[in-house]
DRENDO-1510 file (C-alpha; in Angstrom, 1 decimal, always signed):
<recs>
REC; n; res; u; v; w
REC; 1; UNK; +0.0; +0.0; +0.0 .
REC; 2; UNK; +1.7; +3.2; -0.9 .
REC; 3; UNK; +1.9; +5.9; +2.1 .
REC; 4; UNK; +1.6; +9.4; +1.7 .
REC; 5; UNK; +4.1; +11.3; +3.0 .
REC; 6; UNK; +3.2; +15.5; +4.2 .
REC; 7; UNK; +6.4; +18.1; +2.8 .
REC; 8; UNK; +7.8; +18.4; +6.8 .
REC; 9; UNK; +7.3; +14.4; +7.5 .
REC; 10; UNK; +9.1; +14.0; +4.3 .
REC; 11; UNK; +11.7; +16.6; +5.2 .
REC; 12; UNK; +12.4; +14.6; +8.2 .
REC; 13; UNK; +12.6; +11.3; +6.8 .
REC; 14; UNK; +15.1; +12.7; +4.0 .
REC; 15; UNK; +17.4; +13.8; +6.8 .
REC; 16; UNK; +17.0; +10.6; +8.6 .
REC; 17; UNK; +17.9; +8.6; +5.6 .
REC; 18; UNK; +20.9; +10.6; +5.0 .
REC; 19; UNK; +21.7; +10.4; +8.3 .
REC; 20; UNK; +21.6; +6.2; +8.3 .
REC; 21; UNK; +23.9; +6.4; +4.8 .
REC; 22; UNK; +26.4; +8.4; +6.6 .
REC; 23; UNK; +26.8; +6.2; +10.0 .
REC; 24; UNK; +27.0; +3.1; +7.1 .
REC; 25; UNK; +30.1; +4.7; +5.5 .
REC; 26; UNK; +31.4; +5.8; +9.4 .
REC; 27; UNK; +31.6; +2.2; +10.3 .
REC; 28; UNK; +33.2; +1.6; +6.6 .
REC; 29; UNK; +36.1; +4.0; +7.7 .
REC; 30; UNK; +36.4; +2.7; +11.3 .
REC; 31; UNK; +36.5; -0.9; +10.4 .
REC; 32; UNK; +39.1; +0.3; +7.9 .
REC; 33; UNK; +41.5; +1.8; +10.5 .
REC; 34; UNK; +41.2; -1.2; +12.8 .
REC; 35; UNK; +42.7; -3.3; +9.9 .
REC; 36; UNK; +45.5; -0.8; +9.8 .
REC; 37; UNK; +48.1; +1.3; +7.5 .
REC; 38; UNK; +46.6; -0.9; +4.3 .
REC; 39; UNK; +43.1; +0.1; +5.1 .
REC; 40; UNK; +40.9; +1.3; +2.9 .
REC; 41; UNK; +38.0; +3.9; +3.2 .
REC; 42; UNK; +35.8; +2.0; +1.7 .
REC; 43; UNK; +35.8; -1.5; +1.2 .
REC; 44; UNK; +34.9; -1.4; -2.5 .
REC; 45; UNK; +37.9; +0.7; -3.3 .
REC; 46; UNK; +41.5; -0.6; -4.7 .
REC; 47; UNK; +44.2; -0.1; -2.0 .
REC; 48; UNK; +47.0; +1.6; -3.6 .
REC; 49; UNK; +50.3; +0.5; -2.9 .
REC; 50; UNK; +51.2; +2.7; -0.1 .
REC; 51; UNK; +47.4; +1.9; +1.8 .
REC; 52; UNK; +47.0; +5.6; +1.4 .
REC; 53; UNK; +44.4; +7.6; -0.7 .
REC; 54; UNK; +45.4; +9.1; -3.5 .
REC; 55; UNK; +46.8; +12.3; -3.2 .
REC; 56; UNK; +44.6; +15.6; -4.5 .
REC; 57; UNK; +41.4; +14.4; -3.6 .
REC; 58; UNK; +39.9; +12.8; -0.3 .
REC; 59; UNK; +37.8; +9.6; -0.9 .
REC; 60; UNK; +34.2; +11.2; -1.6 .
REC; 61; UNK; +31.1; +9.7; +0.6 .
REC; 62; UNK; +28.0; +10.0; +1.7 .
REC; 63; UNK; +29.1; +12.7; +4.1 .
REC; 64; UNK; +30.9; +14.6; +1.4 .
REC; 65; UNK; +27.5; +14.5; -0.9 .
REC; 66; UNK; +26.0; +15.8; +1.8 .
REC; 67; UNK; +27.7; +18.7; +2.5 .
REC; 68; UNK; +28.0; +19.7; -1.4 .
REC; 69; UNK; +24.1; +19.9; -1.0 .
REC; 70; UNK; +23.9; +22.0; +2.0 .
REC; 71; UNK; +26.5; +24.5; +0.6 .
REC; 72; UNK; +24.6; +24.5; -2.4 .
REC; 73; UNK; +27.5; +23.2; -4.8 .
REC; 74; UNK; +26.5; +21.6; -7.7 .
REC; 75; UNK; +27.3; +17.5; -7.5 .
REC; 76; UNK; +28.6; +16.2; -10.8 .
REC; 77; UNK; +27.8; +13.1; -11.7 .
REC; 78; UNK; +28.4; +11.3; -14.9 .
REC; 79; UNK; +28.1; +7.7; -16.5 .
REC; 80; UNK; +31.4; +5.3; -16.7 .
REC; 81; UNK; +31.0; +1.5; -18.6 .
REC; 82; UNK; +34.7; +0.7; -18.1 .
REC; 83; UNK; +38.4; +1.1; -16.8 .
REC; 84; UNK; +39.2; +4.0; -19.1 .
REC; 85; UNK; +36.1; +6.0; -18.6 .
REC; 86; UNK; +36.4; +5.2; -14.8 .
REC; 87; UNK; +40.4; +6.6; -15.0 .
REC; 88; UNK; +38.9; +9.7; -16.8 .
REC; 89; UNK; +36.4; +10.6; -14.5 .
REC; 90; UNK; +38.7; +10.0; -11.5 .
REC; 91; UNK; +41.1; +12.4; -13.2 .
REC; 92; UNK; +38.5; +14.6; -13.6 .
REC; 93; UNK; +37.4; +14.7; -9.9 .
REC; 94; UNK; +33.8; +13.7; -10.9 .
REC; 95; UNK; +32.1; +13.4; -7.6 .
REC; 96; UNK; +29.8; +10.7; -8.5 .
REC; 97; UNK; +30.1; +7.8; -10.7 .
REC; 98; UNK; +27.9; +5.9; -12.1 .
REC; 99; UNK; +27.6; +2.4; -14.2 .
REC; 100; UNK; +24.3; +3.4; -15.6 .
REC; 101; UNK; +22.6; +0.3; -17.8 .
REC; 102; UNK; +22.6; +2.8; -20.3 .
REC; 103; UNK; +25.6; +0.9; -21.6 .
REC; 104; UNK; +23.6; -1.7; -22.7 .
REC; 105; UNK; +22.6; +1.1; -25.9 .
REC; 106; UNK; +26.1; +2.9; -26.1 .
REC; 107; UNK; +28.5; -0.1; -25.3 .
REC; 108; UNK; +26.9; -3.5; -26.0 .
REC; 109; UNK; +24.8; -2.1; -29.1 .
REC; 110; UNK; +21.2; -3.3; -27.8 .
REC; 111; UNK; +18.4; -1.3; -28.7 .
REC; 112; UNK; +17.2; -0.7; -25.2 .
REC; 113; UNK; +18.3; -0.6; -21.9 .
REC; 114; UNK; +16.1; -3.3; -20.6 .
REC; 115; UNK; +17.9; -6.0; -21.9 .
REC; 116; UNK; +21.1; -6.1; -19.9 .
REC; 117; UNK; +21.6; -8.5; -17.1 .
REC; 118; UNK; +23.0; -8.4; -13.5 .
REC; 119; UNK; +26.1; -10.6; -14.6 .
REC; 120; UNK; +26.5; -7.8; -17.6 .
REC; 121; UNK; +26.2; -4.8; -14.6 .
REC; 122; UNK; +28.3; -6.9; -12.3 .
REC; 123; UNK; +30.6; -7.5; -15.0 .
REC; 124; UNK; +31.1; -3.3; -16.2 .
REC; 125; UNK; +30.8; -2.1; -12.9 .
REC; 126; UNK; +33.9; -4.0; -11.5 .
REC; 127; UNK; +36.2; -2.4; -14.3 .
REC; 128; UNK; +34.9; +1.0; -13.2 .
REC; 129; UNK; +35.8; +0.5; -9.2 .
REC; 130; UNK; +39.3; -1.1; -10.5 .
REC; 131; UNK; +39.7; +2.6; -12.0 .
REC; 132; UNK; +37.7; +4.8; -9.7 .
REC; 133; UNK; +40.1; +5.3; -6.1 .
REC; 134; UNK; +38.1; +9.0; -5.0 .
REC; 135; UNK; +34.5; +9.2; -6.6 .
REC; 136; UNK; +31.9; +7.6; -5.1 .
REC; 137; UNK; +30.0; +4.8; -7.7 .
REC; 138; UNK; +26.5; +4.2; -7.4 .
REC; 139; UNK; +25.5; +1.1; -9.9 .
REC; 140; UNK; +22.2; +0.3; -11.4 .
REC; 141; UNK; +20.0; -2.3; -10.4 .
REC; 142; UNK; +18.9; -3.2; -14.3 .
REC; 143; UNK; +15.2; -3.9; -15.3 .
REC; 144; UNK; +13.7; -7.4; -14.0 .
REC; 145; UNK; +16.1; -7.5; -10.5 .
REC; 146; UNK; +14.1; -5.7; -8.1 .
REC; 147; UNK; +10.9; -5.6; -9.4 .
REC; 148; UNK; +9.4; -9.0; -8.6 .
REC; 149; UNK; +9.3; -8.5; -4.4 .
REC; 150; UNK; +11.6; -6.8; -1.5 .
REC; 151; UNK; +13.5; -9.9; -0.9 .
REC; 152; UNK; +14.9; -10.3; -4.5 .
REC; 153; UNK; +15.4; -6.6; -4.8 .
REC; 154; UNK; +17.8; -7.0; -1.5 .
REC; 155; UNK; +19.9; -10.0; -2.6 .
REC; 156; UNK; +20.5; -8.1; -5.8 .
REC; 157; UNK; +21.6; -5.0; -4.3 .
REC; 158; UNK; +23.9; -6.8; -2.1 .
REC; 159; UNK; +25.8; -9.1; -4.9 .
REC; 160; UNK; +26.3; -5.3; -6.6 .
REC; 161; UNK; +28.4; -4.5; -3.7 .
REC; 162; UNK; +29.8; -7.4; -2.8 .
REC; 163; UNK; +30.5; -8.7; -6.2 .
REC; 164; UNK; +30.5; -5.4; -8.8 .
REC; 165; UNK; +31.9; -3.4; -5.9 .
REC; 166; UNK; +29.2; -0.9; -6.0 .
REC; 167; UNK; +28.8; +1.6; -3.3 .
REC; 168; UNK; +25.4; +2.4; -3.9 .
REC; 169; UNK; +22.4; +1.0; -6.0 .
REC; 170; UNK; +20.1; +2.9; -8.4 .
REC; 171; UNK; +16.6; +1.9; -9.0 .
REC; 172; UNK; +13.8; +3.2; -11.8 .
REC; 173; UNK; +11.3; +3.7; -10.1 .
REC; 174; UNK; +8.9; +5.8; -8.4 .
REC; 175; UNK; +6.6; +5.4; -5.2 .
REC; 176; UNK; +5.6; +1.9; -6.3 .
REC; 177; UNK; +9.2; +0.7; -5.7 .
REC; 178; UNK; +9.1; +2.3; -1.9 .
REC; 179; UNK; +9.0; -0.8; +0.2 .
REC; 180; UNK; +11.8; -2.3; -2.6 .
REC; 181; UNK; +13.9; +0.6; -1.0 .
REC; 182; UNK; +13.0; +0.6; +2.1 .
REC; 183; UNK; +14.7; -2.9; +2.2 .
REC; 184; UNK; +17.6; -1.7; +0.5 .
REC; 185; UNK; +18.5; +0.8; +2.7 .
REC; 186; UNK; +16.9; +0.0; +6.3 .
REC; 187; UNK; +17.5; -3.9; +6.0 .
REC; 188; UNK; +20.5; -4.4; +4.2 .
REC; 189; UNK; +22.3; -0.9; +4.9 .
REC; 190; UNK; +22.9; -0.2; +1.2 .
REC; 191; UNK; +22.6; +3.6; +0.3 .
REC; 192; UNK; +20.2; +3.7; -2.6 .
REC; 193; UNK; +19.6; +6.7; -5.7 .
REC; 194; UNK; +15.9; +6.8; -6.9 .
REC; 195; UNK; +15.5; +7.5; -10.5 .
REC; 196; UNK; +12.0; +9.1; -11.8 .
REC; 197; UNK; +10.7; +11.1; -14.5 .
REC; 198; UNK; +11.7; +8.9; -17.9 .
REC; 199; UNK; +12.9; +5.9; -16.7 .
REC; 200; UNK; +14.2; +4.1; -19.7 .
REC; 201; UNK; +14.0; +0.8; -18.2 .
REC; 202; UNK; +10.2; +0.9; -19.1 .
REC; 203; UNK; +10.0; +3.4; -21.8 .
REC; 204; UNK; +7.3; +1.1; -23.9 .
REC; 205; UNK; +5.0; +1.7; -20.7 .
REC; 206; UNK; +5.8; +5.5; -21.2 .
REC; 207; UNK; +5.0; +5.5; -24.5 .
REC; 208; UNK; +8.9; +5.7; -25.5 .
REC; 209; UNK; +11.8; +7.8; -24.8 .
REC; 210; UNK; +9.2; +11.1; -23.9 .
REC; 211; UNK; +9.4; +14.3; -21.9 .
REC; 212; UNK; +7.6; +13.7; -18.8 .
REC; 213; UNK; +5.4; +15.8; -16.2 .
REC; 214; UNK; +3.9; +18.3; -19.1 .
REC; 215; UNK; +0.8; +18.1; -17.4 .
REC; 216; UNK; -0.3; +19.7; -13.8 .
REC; 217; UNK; -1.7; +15.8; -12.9 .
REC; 218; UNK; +1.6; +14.5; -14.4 .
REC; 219; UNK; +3.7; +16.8; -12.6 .
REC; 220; UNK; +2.1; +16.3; -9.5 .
REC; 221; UNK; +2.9; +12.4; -9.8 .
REC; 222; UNK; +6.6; +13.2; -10.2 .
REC; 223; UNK; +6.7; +15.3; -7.4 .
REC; 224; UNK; +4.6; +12.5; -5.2 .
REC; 225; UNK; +6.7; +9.7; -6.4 .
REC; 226; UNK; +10.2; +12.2; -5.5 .
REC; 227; UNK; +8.2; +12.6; -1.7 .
REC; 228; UNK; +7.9; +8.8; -1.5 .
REC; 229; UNK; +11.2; +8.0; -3.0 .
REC; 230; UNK; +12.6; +10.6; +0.0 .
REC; 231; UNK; +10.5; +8.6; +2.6 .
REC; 232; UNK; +11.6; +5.5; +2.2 .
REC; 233; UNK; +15.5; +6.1; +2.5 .
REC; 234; UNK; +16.4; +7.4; -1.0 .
REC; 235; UNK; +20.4; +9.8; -0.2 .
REC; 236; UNK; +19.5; +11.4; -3.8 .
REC; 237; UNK; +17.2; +11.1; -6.8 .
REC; 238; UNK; +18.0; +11.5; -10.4 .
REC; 239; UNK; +15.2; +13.7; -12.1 .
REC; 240; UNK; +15.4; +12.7; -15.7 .
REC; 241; UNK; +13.9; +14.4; -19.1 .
REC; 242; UNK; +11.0; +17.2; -17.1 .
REC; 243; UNK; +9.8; +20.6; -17.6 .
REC; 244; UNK; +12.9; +22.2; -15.9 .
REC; 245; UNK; +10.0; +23.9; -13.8 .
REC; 246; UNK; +9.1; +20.7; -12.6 .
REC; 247; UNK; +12.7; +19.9; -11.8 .
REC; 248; UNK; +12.9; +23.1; -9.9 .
REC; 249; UNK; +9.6; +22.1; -7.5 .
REC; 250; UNK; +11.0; +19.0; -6.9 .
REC; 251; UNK; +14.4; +20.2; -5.7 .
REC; 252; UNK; +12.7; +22.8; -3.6 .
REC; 253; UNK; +10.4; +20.1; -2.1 .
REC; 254; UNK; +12.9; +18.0; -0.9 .
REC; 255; UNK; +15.9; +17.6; +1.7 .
REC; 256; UNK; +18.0; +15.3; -0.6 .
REC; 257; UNK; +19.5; +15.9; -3.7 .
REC; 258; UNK; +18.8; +15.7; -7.1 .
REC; 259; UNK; +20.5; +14.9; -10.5 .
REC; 260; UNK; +19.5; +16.1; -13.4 .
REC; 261; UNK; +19.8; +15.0; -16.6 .
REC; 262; UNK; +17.4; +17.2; -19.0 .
REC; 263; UNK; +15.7; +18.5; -16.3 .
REC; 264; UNK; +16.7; +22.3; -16.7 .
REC; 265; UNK; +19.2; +24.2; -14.4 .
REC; 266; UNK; +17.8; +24.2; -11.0 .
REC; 267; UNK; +18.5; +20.9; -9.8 .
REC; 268; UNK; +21.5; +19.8; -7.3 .
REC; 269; UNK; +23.5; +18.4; -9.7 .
REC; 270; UNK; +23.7; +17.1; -13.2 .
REC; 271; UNK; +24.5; +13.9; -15.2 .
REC; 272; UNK; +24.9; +12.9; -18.8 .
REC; 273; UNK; +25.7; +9.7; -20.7 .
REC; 274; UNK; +29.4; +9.9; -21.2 .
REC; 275; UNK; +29.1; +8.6; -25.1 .
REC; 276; UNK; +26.6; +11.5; -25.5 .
REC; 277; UNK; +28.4; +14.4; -24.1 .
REC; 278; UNK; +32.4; +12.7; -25.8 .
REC; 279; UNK; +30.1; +12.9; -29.3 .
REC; 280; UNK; +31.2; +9.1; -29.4 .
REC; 281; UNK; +27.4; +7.6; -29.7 .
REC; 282; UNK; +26.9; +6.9; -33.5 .
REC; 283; UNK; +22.8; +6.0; -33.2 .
REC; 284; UNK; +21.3; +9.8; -31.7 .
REC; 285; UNK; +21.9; +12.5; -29.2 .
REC; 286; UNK; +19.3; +13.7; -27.0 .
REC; 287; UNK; +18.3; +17.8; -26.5 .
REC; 288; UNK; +19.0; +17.9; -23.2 .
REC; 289; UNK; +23.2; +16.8; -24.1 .
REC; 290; UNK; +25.6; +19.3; -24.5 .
REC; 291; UNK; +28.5; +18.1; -26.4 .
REC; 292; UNK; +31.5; +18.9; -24.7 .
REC; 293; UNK; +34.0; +17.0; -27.6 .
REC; 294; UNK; +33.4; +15.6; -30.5 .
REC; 295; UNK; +35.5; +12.5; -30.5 .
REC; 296; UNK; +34.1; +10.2; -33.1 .
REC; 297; UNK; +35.7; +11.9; -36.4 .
REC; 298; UNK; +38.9; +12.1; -34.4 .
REC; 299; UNK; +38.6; +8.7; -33.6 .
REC; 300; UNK; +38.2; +7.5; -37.1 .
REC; 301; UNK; +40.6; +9.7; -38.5 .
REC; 302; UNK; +43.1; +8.1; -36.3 .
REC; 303; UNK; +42.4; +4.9; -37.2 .
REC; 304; UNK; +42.1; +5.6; -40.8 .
REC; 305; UNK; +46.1; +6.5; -40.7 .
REC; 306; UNK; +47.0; +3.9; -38.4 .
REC; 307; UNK; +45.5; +1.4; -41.1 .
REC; 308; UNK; +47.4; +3.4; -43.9 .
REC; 309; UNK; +50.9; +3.8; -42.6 .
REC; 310; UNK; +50.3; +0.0; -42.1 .
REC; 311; UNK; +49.6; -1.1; -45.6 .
REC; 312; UNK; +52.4; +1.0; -46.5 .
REC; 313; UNK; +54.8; -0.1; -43.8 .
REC; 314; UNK; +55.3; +3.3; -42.6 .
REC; 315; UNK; +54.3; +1.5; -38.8 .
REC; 316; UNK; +56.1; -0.1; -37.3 .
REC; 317; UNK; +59.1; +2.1; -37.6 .
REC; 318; UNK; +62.8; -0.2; -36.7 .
REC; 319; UNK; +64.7; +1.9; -33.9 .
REC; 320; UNK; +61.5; +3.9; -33.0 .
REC; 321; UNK; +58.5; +1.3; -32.0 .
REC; 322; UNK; +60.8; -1.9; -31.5 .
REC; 323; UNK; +63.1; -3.7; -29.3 .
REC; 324; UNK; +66.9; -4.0; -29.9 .
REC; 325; UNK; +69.5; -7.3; -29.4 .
REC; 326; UNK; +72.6; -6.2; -27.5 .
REC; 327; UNK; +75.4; -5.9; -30.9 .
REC; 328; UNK; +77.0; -8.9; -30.0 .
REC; 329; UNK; +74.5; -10.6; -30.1 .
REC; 330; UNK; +72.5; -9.6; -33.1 .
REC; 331; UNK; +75.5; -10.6; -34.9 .
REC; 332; UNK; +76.0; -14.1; -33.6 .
REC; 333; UNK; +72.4; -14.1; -34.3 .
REC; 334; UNK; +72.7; -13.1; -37.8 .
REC; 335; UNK; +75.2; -15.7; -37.8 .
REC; 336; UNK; +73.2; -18.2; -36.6 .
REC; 337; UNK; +70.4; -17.9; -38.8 .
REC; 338; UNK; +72.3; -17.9; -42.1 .
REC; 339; UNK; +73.8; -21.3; -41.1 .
REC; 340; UNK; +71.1; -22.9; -39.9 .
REC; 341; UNK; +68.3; -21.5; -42.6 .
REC; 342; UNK; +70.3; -19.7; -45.4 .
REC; 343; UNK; +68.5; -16.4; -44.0 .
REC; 344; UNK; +70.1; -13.1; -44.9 .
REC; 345; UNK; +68.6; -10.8; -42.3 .
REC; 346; UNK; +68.1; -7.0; -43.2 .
REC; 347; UNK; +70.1; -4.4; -41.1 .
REC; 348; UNK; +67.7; -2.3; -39.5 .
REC; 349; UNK; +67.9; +1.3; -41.0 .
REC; 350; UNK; +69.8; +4.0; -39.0 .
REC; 351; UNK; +67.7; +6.4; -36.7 .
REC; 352; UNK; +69.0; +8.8; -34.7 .
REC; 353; UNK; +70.8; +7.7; -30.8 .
REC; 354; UNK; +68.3; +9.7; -29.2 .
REC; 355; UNK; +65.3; +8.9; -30.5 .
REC; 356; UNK; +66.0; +5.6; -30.0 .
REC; 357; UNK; +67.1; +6.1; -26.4 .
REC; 358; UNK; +64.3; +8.1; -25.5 .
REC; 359; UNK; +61.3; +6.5; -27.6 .
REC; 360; UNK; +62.7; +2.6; -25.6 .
REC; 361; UNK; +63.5; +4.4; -22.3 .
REC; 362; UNK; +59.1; +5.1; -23.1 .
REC; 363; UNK; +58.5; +1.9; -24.2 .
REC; 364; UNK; +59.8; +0.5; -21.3 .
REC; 365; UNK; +58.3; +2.8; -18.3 .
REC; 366; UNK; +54.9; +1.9; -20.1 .
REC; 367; UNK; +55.3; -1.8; -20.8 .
REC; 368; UNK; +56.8; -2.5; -16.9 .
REC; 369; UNK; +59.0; -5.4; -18.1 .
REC; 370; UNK; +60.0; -5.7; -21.4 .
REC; 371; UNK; +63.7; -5.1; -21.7 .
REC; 372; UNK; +65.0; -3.3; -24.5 .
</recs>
């Protein structure tokens, strides 16, 4: 039965809920100094080698969300599928990260998003934690693993942490998915990111990938689902393709934060597909993405020269991108060949000493045992 929660009792609950997230990650980070100087913050989180974070940026948490929000700073979140996107985003100081099962369209080449499974999520969202040491990475729950009752909505949400090293879930859902939550987050202490407004897990139901809340009825939905969604233990909500009035109403409604991602200006933070906003996604790009590069003609352009200087042997170069026999023994090996096998090896052709010197001293650093 779905509860109706007034704007103060709502208020309340949101601070309560944010309140249980942040004594979760407090244990985290005193069971973490107990084990000693190769602790970690978090458990999810790669040690590095010295047990220390990295240096530049503290581990972000639920605390540090937190107090973005109350200063009113903008929290950045955007989508990672992998290690390199994860390494970029870390780079970037991206506060939160998040394996969205929108790379079952932009990575895996499905047609929706609904078709991804939990091994597929498990599988992307552990290369992302390998790469991420400072953000904070919330995972989706994909379509089908938390819909059918509280109890399978749990087990899923833990093997996301415990197996694709998630820190937090995300579920598509409005006030209908409450008691799913609830379970998350008051029975198995997993901090959970509600997700209303188009929710592309079930875009046929919507009538496909549409604006929603144009309507003063379909507004006030959104903003009773975002109420519910706050009630039942939700740390922050992701407000997704609404009248940036709408958006606004919400955010101003609740004590939690919320993500936007075409959902106008006004929110707490904002998100985009990372494929959208690198101009890498070959199929469409929504109105609500900016385009911050436009990598795909670069891209193929690169690899368009790289398969031309190879048909003309211009890559490979000798003394510049390979690997050197000590003199002596090239020649013995020279030797070697032309008596065994009647071989007559070409020299390499002269490059200059310092290329050579500096472009192995490279290939070494980056290879971490090949010997030149």
């Amino acid at each position: 039965m779905n509860k109706v929660y007034s704007r103060s009792s709502s208020k309340t609950i949101g601070t309560m809920a944010f309140a249980l997230a942040a004594r979760n990650s407090k244990l985290m980070r005193q069971v973490a100094v107990a084990r000693g100087p190769i602790a970690r913050a978090y458990s999810a989180r790669p040690a590095s080698e010295s047990g220390r974070e990295p240096a530049g940026r503290p581990k972000v948490t639920i605390h540090t969300i937190k107090k973005l929000y109350s200063e009113g700073k903008p929290i950045a979140m955007m989508t990672a599928y992998d290690y390199p996107t994860a390494v970029a985003c870390e780079q970037a100081g991206i506060d939160l990260v998040l394996v969205g099962d929108s790379l079952a369209m932009v990575a895996l080449g499905h047609e929706d998003t609904s078709q991804i499974t939990m091994d597929e999520m498990m599988h992307h969202s552990r290369a992302v934690a390998r790469g991420t040491r400072s953000g904070f990475i919330v995972s989706d729950l994909p379509f089908g693993t938390y819909h059918t009752d509280d109890s399978t909505a749990v087990t899923n949400a833990i093997r996301m942490v415990k197996e694709g090293r998630a820190e937090a879930v995300k579920l598509e859902a409005g006030r209908r998915a409450a008691s799913r939550i609830d379970a998350i987050v008051n029975g198995a202490g997993i901090p959970v990111v509600g997700h209303i407004g188009l929710t592309p897990q079930t875009a046929v139901a919507l009538g496909g990938f549409r604006v929603q809340g144009k309507s003063v009825a379909a507004a006030q939905s959104l903003i009773d689902d975002a109420l519910a969604l706050q009630g039942a233990g939700c740390f922050a909500i992701v407000l997704e393709a609404m009248p940036s009035l709408v958006a606004e109403t919400i955010t101003r409604l609740l004590s939690i934060p919320t993500i936007g991602i075409g959902a106008g200006p006004h929110t707490s933070g904002q998100v985009l597909v990372y494929s959208d906003m690198m101009g890498i996604f070959d199929r469409f790009t929504p109105k609500f993405c900016r385009r911050f590069a436009d990598l795909a003609p670069q891209m193929e352009s690169a690899l368009a020269e790289y398969k031309g200087d190879v048909r003309a042997r211009k890559f490979p170069q000798e003394g510049v991108h390979t690997y050197a026999m000590p003199p002596v023994a090239e020649e013995n090996w020279r030797q070697h060949v032309q008596q065994m096998y009647g071989l007559e090896l070409d020299k390499p052709v002269a490059v200059a000493s310092n290329t050579i010197a500096c472009t192995s001293k490279a290939a070494v650093k980056e290879s971490g045992s090949l010997q030149v």
